[in-house]
Every structure is written in structure tokens, then in C-alpha cells.
C-alpha positions in Angstrom: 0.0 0.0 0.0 1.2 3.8 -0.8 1.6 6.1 1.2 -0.7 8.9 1.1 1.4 12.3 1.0 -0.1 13.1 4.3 1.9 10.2 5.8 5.0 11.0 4.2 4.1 14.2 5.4 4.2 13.3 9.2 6.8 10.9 8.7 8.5 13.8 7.7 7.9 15.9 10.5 8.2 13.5 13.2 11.8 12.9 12.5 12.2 16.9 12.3 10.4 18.1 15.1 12.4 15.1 17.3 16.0 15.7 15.8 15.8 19.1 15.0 12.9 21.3 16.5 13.2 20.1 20.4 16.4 19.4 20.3 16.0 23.8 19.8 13.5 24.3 22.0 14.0 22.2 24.6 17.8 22.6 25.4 17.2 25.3 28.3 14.7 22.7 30.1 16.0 20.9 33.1 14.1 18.1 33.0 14.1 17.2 29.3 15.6 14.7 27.6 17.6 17.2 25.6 18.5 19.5 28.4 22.0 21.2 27.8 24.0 21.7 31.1 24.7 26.0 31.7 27.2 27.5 33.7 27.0 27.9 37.3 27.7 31.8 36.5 25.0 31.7 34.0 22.3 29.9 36.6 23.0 31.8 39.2 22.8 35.0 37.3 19.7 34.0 35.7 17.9 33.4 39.1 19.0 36.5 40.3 17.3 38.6 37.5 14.2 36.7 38.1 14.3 37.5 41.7 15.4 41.0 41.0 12.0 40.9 39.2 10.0 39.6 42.1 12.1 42.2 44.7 10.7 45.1 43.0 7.0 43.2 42.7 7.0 43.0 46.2 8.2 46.0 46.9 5.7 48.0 45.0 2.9 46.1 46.8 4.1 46.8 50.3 4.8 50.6 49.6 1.0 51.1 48.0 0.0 48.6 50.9 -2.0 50.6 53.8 0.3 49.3 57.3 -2.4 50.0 59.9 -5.1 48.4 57.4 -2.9 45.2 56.9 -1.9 44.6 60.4 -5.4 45.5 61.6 -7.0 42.6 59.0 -4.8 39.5 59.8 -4.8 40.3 63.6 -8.5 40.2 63.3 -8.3 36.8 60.7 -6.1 35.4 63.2 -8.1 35.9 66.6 -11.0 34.8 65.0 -11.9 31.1 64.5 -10.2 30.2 61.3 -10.3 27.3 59.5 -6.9 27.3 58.5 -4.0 29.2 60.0 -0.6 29.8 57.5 2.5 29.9 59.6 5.4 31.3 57.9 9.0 30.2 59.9 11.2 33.1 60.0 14.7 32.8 60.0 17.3 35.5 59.2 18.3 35.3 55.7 22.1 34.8 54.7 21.3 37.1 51.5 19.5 39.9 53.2 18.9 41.8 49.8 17.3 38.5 48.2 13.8 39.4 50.4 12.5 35.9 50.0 10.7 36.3 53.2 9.0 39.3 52.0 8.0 37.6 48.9 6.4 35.3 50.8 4.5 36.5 53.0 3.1 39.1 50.2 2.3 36.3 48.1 0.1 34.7 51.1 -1.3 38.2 51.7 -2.5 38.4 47.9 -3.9 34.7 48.0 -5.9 35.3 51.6 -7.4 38.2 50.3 -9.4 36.4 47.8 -12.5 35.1 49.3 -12.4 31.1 49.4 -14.0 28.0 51.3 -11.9 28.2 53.8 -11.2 30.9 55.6 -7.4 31.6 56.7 -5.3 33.6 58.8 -1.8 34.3 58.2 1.3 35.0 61.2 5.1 34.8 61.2 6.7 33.0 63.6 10.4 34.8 64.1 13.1 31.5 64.8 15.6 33.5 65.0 17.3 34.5 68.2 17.0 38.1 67.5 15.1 40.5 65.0 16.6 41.3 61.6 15.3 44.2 59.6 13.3 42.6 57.2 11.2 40.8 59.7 10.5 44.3 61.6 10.2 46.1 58.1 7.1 43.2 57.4 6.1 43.3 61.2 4.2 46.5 60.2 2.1 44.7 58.0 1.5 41.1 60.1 1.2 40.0 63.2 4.6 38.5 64.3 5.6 36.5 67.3 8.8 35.2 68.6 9.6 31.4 69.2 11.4 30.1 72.1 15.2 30.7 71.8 16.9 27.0 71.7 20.0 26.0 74.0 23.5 27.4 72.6 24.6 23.5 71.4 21.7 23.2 69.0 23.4 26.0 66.7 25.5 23.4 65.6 22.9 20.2 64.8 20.7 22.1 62.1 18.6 18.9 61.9 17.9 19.6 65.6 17.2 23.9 65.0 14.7 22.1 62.1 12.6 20.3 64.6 12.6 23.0 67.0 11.4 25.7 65.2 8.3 23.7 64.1 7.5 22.4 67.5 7.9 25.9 68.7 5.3 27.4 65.9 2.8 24.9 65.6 3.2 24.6 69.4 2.7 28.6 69.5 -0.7 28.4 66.9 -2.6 25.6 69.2 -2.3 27.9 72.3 -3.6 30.7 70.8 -5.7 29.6 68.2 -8.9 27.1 67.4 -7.9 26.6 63.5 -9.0 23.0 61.9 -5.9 22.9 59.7 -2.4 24.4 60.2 -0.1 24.9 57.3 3.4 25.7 58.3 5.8 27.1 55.5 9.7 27.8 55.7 10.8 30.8 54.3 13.1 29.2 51.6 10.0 29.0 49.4 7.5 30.6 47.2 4.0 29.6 46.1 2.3 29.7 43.2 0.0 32.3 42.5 -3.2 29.4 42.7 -1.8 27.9 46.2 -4.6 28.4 48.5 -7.5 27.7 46.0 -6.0 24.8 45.2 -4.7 23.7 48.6 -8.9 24.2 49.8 -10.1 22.1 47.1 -7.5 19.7 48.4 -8.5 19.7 51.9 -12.2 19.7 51.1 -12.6 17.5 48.2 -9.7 14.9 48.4 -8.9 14.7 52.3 -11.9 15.5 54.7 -14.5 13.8 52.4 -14.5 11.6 49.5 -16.6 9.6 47.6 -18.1 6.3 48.7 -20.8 3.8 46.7 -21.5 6.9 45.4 -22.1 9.1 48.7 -19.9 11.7 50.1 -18.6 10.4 53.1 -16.0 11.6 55.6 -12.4 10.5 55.3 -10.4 9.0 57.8 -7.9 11.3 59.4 -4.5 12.2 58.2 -1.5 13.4 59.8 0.2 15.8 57.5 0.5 16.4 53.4 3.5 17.8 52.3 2.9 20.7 49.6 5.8 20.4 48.1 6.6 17.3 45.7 10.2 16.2 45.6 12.0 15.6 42.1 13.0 12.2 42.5 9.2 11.4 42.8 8.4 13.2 39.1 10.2 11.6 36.9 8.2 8.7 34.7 9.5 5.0 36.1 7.9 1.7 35.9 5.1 2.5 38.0 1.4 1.9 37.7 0.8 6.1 38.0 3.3 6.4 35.2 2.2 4.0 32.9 -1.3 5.0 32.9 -0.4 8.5 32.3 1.2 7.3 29.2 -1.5 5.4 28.1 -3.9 8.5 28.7 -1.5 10.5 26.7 -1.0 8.2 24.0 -4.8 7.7 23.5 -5.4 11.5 23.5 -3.0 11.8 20.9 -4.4 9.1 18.6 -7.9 10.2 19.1 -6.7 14.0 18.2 -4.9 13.3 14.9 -8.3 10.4 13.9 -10.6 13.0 14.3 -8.6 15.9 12.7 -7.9 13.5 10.0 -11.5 12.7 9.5 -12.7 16.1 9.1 -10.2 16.9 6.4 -11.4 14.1 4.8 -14.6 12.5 6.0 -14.4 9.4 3.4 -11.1 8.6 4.7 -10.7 4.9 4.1 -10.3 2.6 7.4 -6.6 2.0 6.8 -5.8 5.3 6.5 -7.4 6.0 9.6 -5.7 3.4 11.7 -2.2 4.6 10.3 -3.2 8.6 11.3 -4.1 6.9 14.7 -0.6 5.4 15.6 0.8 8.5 14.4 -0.9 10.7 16.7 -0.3 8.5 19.5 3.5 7.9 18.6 3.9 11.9 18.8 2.1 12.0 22.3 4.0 9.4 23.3 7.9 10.3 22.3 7.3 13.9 23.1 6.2 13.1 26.4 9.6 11.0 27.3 11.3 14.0 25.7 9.9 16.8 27.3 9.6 15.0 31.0 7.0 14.1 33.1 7.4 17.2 35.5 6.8 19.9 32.6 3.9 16.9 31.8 2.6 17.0 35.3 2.1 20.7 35.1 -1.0 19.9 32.5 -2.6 19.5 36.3 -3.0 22.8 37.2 -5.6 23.6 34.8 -8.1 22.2 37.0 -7.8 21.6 41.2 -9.8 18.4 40.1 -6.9 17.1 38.7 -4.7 17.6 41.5 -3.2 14.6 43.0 -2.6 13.3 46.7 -0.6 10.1 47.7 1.8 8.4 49.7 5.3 9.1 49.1 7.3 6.3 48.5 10.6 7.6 51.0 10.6 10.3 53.4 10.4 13.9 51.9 12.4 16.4 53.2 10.1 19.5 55.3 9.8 22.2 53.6 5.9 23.2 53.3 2.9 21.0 54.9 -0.5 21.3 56.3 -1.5 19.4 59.1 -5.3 19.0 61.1 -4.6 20.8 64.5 -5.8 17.9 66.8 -2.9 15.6 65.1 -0.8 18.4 64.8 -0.8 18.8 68.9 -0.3 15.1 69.3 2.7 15.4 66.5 3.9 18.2 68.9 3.7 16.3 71.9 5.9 13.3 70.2 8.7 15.5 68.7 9.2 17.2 72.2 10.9 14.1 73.4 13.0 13.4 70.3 16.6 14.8 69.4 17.0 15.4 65.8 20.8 15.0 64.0 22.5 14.5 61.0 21.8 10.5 61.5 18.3 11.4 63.0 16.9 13.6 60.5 14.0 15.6 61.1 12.2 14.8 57.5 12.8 10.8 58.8 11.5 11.1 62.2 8.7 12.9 60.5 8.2 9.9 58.3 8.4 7.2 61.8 5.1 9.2 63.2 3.1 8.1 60.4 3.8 4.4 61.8 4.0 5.1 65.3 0.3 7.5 65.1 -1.0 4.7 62.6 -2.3 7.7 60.2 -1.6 8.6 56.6 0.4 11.2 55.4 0.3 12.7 51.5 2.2 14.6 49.2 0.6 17.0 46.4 1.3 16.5 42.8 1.9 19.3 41.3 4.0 21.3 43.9 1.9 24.0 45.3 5.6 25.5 46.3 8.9 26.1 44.8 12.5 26.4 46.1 14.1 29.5 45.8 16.8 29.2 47.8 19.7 26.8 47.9 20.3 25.4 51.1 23.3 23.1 50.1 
């Protein structure tokens, strides 16, 4: 049988668009198949443009931002009963120009004053042992309280300093509030701009209730859900996840070019069809390996639907989470007694609760945070 010049044609442009067209585009993407490795001078130079960007973003808001209004608003959010109170840890920056804590806690302010589900409250909890300038520059704007100072030895065991500072926050929000869901956030992160819609949705539609026989019941409990998704867990591997998100792909590719195909030509013989079929679902399916799952995975944002929960498969590192305050104070109450080190870390013992308390904890695909700072 011939082929028609619309399969040479694709033929054609499979071979180009995989040797020569990604190959292009793609280069500059981390996690594709045909990523080129920069400079060190180069990344670091790139990052600090696009921070530069988000300084002066941030900076505007907070000079057009009324002080007494702000401060006023999430002192009244937080004494009231909230359903979820955002606890940003505080520590004082090595780069004190970079104003990642500033970023942050803007970026929360932006996200909390959108009306939602859930209603939240938002604080930072200072884990230094004294006040820097940023922190009273933002205390202006939010409230802002001081955690216990640790011992003098702990300065050295920063797995220890980890622990403490999130026993000492979460400790500080279930004395002096009555919130149903505390999420705790280190200040070496930012959100993206759909966060807390998406991190309600969550909460509501995939934790605290789910579907039953067809009835919305109420979930079990859970002890914590990390918020940000490691990258050893995106990747695609021989996994049951993985596999069916190829499949999906692959179909919607086939199905794409059939009926494309069919209304260019509606008397398109059955052959014909079945060849413009595996072509669609061979581009779906190599451009997917090329371009990586994680850029892949980002296909989930267009809907909070879509949004995933599950158990990760090691111990992820703490770095944003969300926790129900009763099994938050039991948590509490259980790290107390424990000394964290560099053989103990904190993100393991984290992981030994969700034995020891006999409940489940989650992590969110895709991230609902991002590393900005490098902490190596």
C-alpha cells in the first residue's frame, strides 16, 4: 500500500520536530531529555534577574500597601476562629537583599485576600534569636511572634534547629488559636500564585471527604501532606501512575490526529485511519519522554480536580505542609521528646510518626511551592 502524502508528510515531521525542533527548543529545560547543562555563572545569574523581578513586585505592593489596614486585617483573621492558619518560619536570611521572606509572606497576603471555602489567617513566627530588619520592616504589615530561643549547642545540629522551630510554631498556633488545619511554611519558598485555591479544594474535596458507593462520606484522618513534591518522585519510572499517564497521553494523541484527520477528509478509508491513529499516538507518546513528566505534570493545574494526593514512597524532606490541628498537637507532643541529627533527620523522624500514630500522610502533585533558595 502507498503512502498517502499526508503520511509521508508526518513521517517527515516526526523525525524533524524530534532531531531538530526540540532538540532547539527544549535545550534550556532541566528536565528534558535534551536539556544542555549551563554555567554555574550563568544559573545563578539568571535566578537572580528573576528575583530581582519579584524584589521590585513586592516592593511596590508593600509601599502602596496601607500598614495599619494590613496589620489590623490579619490580627482580626487570626483571633478569630479560622479554618486554616498559614504559619510562615522566619529565620534571618544569609542574603538579606534577596527578600524571600518578603515575597512570601506578600504572596500569602495576595492569596488570603481572595474570598475562598476556607477561611485563613496568616502570622510569622520569628526563629531567630533576635530580629533582623526585614522581619521588623514586614512586622508592620503582620502579626509576628517570637519562638522560644533554643539551648546554645543546638546551633550546631541544624537537623535539631529544624525540629525545633516547628514544634515551637505549631506549638505557638494551638495555644492561641482554634484553627482546623495548620499549614506551616519555611521561608526558603515561594507559592504559586493558585496555592490556596487549590490547597482548599485539596483539603475539602480529596482529604476531609471523599466519595463512597457513590455518597460523600467523611475521610479518615491524616497526619500531615506535604505541599511540596520532591523531584526524584516526578520523573516517569515503571510504575502503575506512570504507565497510565502514558496510556492517557497516547490515546489522546491518537484520538486528536483520527478526528482531525476525519474532518479533512470525512471518506477517509479505514486503513488510512488506523495509520493517522498510531501517528498521533507515537507523537504524544515520544514527546512526552522527551519533554519529561514534571513539565507533563504541570497539565494539572488547569483544574484543582486534577490535582493529585498520595503516599510518598521515602521520606520527603520539610519544607511546606499542612496538618489538622488535633494531630498536629499530638505530633507536637511526640517531637518534644526526640533529638534530631544528622543520622536522626528531622524529615525521617517525620516519616516514623506516620507508623508510630497509625495515620496517613500525603504529598501534592503538582507542587503547590517552589525552592528559591539553595540550602546546600
Amino acid at each position: 500500500m502507498r503512502m498517502t502524502p499526508h503520511q509521508i508528510l508526518l513521517a517527515f515531521l516526526y523525525f524533524i520536530i524530534l532531531l531538530v525542533l526540540l532538540p532547539i527548543f527544549s535545550s534550556n529545560k532541566v528536565h528534558s531529555a535534551y536539556y544542555q547543562e549551563k554555567d554555574k555563572k550563568e544559573i545563578k545569574y539568571i535566578e537572580k534577574l528573576k528575583n530581582d523581578y519579584r524584589k521590585d513586585k513586592v516592593t511596590e505592593y508593600l509601599r502602596i500597601t496601607n500598614q495599619v489596614e494590613s496589620l489590623q486585617y490579619h490580627e482580626s483573621n487570626f483571633k478569630n476562629n479560622v479554618d486554616n492558619l498559614i504559619i510562615i518560619i522566619a529565620k534571618s536570611p544569609k542574603d538579606k537583599e534577596a527578600l524571600i521572606l518578603s515575597q512570601l509572606a506578600a504572596e500569602i497576603d495576595l492569596s488570603l485576600r481572595e474570598k475562598d471555602f476556607l477561611t485563613s489567617a496568616l502570622v510569622i513566627c520569628n526563629a531567630s534569636r533576635k530580629d533582623f530588619n526585614e522581619l521588623e520592616h514586614l512586622a508592620e504589615y503582620y502579626p509576628v511572634f517570637q519562638a522560644y530561643n533554643t539551648t546554645q549547642w543546638k546551633l550546631f545540629n541544624s537537623e535539631e534547629i529544624i525540629k525545633h522551630d516547628f514544634v515551637e510554631c505549631i506549638g505557638h498556633a494551638i495555644n492561641h488559636t482554634s484553627a482546623k488545619y495548620i499549614t506551616v511554611i519555611r521561608d526558603v519558598i515561594l507559592p504559586y500564585s493558585n496555592f490556596l485555591p487549590a490547597l482548599t479544594h485539596i483539603i475539602r474535596t480529596k482529604l476531609s471527604r471523599s466519595f463512597s458507593q457513590g455518597e460523600l462520606v467523611e475521610s479518615p484522618s491524616w497526619l500531615y501532606m506535604h505541599l511540596h513534591e520532591p523531584l526524584t518522585f516526578r520523573h516517569f519510572d515503571l510504575t502503575i501512575v506512570c504507565i497510565v499517564e502514558l496510556f492517557l497521553i497516547t490515546c489522546i494523541g491518537a484520538l486528536l490526529f483520527y478526528f482531525t484527520f476525519r474532518l479533512i477528509d470525512p471518506n477517509l478509508p479505514h486503513s488510512y485511519r488506523v495509520t493517522y491513529c498510531f501517528y498521533g499516538a507515537l507523537y504524544f507518546f515520544t514527546f512526552s519522554l522527551v519533554i519529561g513528566r514534571p513539565y507533563i505534570n504541570e497539565l494539572r493545574r488547569l483544574s484543582y480536580a486534577l490535582y493529585r494526593v498520595y503516599d510518598p514512597p521515602e521520606p520527603v524532606h520539610f519544607s511546606a505542609m499542612t496538618l489538622p490541628s488535633k494531630n498536629a498537637a499530638a505530633l507536637r507532643m511526640h517531637l518534644t521528646g526526640i533529638m534530631c541529627s544528622s543520622y536522626v533527620p528531622f524529615h525521617e523522624v517525620l516519616d516514623h510518626f506516620v507508623n508510630t500514630m497509625e495515620l496517613p500522610a500525603f504529598v501534592v502533585s503538582p507542587s503547590l511551592f517552589r525552592y528559591v533558595v539553595d540550602e546546600s
